[in-house]
C-alpha positions in Angstrom: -65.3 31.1 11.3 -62.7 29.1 9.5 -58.9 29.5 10.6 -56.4 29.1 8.3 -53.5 27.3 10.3 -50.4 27.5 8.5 -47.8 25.0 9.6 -44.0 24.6 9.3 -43.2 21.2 6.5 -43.0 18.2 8.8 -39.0 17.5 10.1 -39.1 14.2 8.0 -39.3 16.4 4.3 -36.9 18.4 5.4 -34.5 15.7 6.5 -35.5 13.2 3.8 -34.1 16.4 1.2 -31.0 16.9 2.8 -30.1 12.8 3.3 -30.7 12.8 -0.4 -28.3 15.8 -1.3 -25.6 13.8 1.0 -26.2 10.8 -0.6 -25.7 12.5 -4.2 -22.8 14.6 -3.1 -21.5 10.9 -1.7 -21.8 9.2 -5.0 -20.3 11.6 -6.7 -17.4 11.8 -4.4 -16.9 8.0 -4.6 -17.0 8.6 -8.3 -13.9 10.7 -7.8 -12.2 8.5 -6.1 -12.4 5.7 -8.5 -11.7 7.6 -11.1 -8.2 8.3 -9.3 -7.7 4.8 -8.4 -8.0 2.9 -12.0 -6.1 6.3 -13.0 -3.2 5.6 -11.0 -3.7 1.5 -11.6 -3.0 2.6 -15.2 -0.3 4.4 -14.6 1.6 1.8 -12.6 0.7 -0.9 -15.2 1.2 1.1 -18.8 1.3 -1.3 -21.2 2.3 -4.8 -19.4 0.6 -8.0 -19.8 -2.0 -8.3 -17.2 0.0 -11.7 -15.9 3.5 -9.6 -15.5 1.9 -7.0 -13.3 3.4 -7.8 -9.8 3.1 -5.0 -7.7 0.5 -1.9 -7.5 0.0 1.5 -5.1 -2.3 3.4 -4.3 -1.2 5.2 -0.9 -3.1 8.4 -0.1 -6.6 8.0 -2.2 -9.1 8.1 0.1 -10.8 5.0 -0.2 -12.4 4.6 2.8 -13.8 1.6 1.7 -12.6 -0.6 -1.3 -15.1 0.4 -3.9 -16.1 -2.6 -6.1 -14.9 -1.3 -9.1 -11.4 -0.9 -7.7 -11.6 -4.7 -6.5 -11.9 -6.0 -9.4 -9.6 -4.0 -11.4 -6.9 -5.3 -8.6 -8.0 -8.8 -8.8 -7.1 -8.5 -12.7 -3.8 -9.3 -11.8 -3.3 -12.8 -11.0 0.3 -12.8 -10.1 0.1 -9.6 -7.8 2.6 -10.4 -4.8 2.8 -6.3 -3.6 0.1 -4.5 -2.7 0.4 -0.6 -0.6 -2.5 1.0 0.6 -1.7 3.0 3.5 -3.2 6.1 4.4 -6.0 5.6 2.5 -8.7 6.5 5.3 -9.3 3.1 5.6 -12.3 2.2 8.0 -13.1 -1.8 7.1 -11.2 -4.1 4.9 -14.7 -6.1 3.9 -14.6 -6.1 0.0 -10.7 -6.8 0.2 -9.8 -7.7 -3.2 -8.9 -12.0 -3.2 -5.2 -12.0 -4.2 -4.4 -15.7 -3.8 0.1 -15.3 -4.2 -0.2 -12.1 -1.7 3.2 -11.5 -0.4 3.7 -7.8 0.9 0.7 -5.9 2.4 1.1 -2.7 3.5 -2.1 -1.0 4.9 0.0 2.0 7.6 -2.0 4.7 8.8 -5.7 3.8 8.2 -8.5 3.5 10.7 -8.6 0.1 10.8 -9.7 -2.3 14.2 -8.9 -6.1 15.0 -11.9 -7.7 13.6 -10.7 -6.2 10.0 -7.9 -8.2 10.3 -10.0 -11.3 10.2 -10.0 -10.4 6.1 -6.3 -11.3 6.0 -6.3 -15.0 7.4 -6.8 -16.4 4.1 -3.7 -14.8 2.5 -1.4 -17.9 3.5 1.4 -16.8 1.8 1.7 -13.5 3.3 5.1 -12.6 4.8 5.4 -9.3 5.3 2.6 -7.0 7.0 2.9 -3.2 7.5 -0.4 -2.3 10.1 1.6 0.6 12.6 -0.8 3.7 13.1 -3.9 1.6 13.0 -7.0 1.3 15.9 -4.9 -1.7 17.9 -4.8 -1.8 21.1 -4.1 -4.9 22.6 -2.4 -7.9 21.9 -6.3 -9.7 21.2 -6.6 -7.3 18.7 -3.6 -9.6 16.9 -5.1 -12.5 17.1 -6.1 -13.2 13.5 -2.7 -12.8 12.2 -1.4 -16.0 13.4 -3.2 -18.2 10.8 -0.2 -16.1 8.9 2.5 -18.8 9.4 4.9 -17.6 7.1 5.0 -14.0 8.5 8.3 -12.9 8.7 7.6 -9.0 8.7 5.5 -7.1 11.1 5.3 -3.4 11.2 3.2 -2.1 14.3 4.7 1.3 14.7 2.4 4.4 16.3 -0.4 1.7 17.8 -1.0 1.5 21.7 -0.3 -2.5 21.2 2.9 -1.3 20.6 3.6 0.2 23.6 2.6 -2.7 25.9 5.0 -4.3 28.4 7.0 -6.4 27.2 5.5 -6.1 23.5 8.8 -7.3 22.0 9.3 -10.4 24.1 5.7 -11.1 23.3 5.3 -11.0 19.4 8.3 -12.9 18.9 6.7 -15.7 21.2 3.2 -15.5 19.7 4.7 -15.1 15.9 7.5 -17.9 15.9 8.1 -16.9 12.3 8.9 -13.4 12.7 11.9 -12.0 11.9 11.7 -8.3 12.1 9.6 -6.4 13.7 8.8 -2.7 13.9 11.7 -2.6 11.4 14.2 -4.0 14.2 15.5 -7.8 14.1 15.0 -10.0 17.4 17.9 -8.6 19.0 16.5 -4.7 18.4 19.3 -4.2 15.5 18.1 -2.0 13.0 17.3 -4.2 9.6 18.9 -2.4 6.7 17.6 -3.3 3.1 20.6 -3.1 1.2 19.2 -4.1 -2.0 19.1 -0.8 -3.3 22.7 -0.4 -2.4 23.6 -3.6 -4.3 22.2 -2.2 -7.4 24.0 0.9 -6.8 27.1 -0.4 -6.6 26.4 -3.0 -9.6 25.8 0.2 -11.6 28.8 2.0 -10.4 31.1 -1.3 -11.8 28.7 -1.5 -14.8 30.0 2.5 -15.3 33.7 1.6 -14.9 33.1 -0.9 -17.5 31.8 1.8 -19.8 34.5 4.5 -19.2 37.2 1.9 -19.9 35.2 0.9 -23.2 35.1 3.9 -24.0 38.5 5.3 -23.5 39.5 3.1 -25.8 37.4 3.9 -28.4 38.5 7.4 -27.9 42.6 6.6 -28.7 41.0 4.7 -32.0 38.8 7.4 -33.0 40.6 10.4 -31.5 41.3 11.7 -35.4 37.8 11.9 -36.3 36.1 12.9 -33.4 38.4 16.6 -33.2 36.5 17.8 -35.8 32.9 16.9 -34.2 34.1 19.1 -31.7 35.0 21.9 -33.6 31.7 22.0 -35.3 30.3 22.0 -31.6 31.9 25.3 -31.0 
């Protein structure tokens, strides 16, 4: 007598099927996101010269991990000095785009760790550095950021390094460059950037100019413009 023994598809098929659906459904999320970032690089840029382009974000797409394609469309720009990235879901700065006059990083709430902070050493010309509600927990995890010698800007908020003894007192040793920190000057005053205000009140004079220009105009033209403003009505 022959038995026919009908068995259950070995595990491996099974699992070999569904790691192949992830992977698909994983490129074509990646796909997504890409398209969103060189989307939103376009946006920013609009029709400047690749050379005049000085500053890009791209907070809250979920990179995870800079995708090639979006590394090289940042490392068009040769005269970037801004870059934002934060909340981004972060998880390893390996593929880090190489932006050689690098001024202002910002990389807040990601999922980053102290050995991705290795990536920034070679950005020399760094000076201000927004990291807070990152993985960093002590004050080895910092290490790599004094090859940074002209960092004068360190934003640590929402990390447990943050809330060591004496963390104050400490960065300011370690970091003879720094300036503020945590947005708060050696001496814990609150920095305020003002330069916003400036421009506001360069606006408001540039405003008073125009009214008093224009009143004048007015007691020139008063004749003619009384019957623009009858045809109005």
């Amino acid at each position: 007598f022959f038995f026919l023994m009908i068995r259950r598809p070995p595990r491996s098929t099974q699992s070999r099927s569904s790691a192949a659906s992830d992977v698909y459904k994983r490129q074509v999320y990646m796909s997504n996101v890409v398209q969103e970032a060189l989307e939103k690089i376009n946006e920013q840029i609009e029709d400047m010269p690749e050379n005049e382009v000085e500053e890009l974000n791209l907070d809250q797409i979920e990179l995870g991990q800079i995708p090639s394609e979006v590394k090289k469309a940042i490392e068009k720009y040769s005269n970037l000095i801004a870059l934002s990235l934060n909340e981004c879901g972060l998880t390893s700065l390996d593929n880090f785009p190489n932006i050689s006059k690098l001024v202002r990083l910002e990389l807040l709430e990601n999922k980053l760790k102290s050995k991705d902070l290795e990536v920034l050493k070679s950005f020399k010309d760094l000076q201000s550095l927004s990291i807070g509600g990152n993985q960093l927990k002590t004050f080895d995890d910092l290490e790599p950021l004094k090859a940074l010698k002209q960092l004068q800007q360190l934003d640590l908020q929402n990390t447990e390094v943050a809330k060591r003894e004496k963390y104050r007192e400490q960065m300011f040793e370690v970091f003879p460059s720094l300036v503020i920190l945590d947005n708060l000057d050696k001496d814990g005053k609150e920095v305020e950037y003002d330069d916003d205000e400036e421009g506001e009140d360069d606006d408001e004079e540039d405003d008073g100019d125009d009214e008093e220009e224009y009143n004048e105009e007015d007691d020139d033209d008063e004749v003619e413009k009384a019957p623009s403003k009858k045809q109005k009505k």
